[in-house]
C-alpha positions as CSV (number, residue, x, y, z in Angstrom):
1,X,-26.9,7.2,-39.6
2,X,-23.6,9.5,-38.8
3,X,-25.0,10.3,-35.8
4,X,-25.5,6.8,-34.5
5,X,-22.2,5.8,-35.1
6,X,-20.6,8.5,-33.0
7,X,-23.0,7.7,-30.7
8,X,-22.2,4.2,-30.8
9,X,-18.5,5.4,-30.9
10,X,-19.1,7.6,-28.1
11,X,-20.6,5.0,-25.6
12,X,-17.7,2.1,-26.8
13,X,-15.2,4.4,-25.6
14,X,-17.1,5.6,-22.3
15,X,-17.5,1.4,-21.3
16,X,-13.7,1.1,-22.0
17,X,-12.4,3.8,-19.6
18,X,-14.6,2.9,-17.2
19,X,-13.5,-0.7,-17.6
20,X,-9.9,0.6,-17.4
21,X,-10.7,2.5,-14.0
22,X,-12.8,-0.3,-12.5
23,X,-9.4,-2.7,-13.6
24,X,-7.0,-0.3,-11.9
25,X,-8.8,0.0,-9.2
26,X,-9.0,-3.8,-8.1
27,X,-5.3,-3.9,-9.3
28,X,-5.0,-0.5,-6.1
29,X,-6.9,-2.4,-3.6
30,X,-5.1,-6.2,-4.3
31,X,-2.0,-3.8,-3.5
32,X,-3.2,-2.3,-0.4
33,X,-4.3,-5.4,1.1
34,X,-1.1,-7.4,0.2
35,X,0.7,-3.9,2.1
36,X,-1.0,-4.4,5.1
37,X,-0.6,-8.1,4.9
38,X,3.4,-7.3,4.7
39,X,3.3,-5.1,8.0
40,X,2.0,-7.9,10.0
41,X,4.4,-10.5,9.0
42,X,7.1,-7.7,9.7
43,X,6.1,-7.9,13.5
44,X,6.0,-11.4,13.4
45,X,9.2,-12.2,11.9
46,X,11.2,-9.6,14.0
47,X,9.7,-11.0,17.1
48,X,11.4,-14.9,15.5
49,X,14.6,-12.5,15.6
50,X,14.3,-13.2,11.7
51,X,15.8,-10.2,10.7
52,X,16.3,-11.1,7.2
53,X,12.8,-12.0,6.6
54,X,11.5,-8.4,8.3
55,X,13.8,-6.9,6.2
56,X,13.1,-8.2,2.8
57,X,8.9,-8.0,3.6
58,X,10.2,-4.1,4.2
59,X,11.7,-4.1,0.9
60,X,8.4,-5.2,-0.5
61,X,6.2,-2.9,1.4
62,X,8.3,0.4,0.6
63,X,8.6,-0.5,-2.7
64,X,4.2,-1.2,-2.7
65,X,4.6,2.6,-0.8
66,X,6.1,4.1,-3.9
67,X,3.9,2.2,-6.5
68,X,0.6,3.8,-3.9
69,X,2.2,7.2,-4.2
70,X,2.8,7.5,-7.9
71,X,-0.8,5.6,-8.5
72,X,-3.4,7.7,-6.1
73,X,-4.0,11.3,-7.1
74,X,-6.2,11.8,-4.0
75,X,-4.9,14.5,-1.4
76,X,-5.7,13.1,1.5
77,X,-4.8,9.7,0.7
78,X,-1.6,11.5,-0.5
79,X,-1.1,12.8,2.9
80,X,-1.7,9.6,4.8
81,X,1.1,7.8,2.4
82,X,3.7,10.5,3.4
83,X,2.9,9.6,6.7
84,X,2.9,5.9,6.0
85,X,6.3,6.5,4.1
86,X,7.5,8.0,7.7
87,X,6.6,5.1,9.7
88,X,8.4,2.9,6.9
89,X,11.8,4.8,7.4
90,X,11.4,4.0,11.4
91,X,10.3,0.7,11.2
92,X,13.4,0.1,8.1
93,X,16.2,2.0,11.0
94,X,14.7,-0.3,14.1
95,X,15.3,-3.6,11.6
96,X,18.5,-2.8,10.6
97,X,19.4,-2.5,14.0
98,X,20.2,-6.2,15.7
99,X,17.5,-7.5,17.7
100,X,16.7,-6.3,20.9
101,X,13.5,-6.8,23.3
102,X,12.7,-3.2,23.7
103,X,12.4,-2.6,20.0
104,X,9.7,-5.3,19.4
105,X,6.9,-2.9,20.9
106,X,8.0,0.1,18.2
107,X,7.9,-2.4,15.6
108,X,4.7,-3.8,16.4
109,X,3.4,0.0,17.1
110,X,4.8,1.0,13.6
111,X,3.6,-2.3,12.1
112,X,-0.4,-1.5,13.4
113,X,-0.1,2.3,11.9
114,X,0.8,0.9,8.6
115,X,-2.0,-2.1,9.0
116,X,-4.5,0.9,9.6
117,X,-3.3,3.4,7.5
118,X,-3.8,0.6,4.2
119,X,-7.1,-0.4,5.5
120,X,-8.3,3.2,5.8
121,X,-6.8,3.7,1.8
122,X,-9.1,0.4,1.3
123,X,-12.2,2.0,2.4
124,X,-12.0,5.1,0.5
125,X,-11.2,3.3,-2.8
């Protein structure tokens, strides 16, 4: 009888971690897709010369960075995130800046490695 409650004990507490895992996991990937959603209304709202808007979607994408870095515990996702982070700090200096015409290709190059660096972190999760 002792040994079917530890048993018992045993798989109740196997479901619940997994449960936990599986629920931080969809919270991971709702993240990741929301980040790449944010990189492409950076583009677009630079290009409107809305540089408040770009700004405060950067705001919200660097702080999504940080909440990636401190969450994934895989090294090579860990990699791609610095590098992420390093197109963030370009993209944050060119939207500072005022607006100008020659910038709006670096912002939408920066923009499309951030769109495919979250996609690729949304396929390996």
């Amino acid at each position: 009888m002792l040994k079917k409650i530890i048993l018992s004990a045993i798989v109740v507490i196997g479901f619940s971690a997994t449960g936990a895992m599986a629920k931080n996991n969809t919270h991971m990937m709702t993240l990741v897709k929301k980040q790449e959603t944010l990189s492409h209304s950076i583009v677009n709202a630079y290009t409107k010369h809305d540089r408040s808007s770009a700004l405060a979607s950067l705001k919200i994408l660097i702080s999504g960075q940080n909440k990636l870095k401190s969450q994934i515990n895989n090294p090579e996702i860990s990699n791609l995130l610095v590098y992420l982070s390093l197109c963030l700090k370009d993209l944050e200096e060119i939207v500072k800046k005022p607006y100008a015409s020659q910038n709006v290709q670096k912002v939408a190059d920066l923009s499309a490695s951030l769109s495919e660096g979250n996609h690729y972190i949304i396929a390996s999760l």
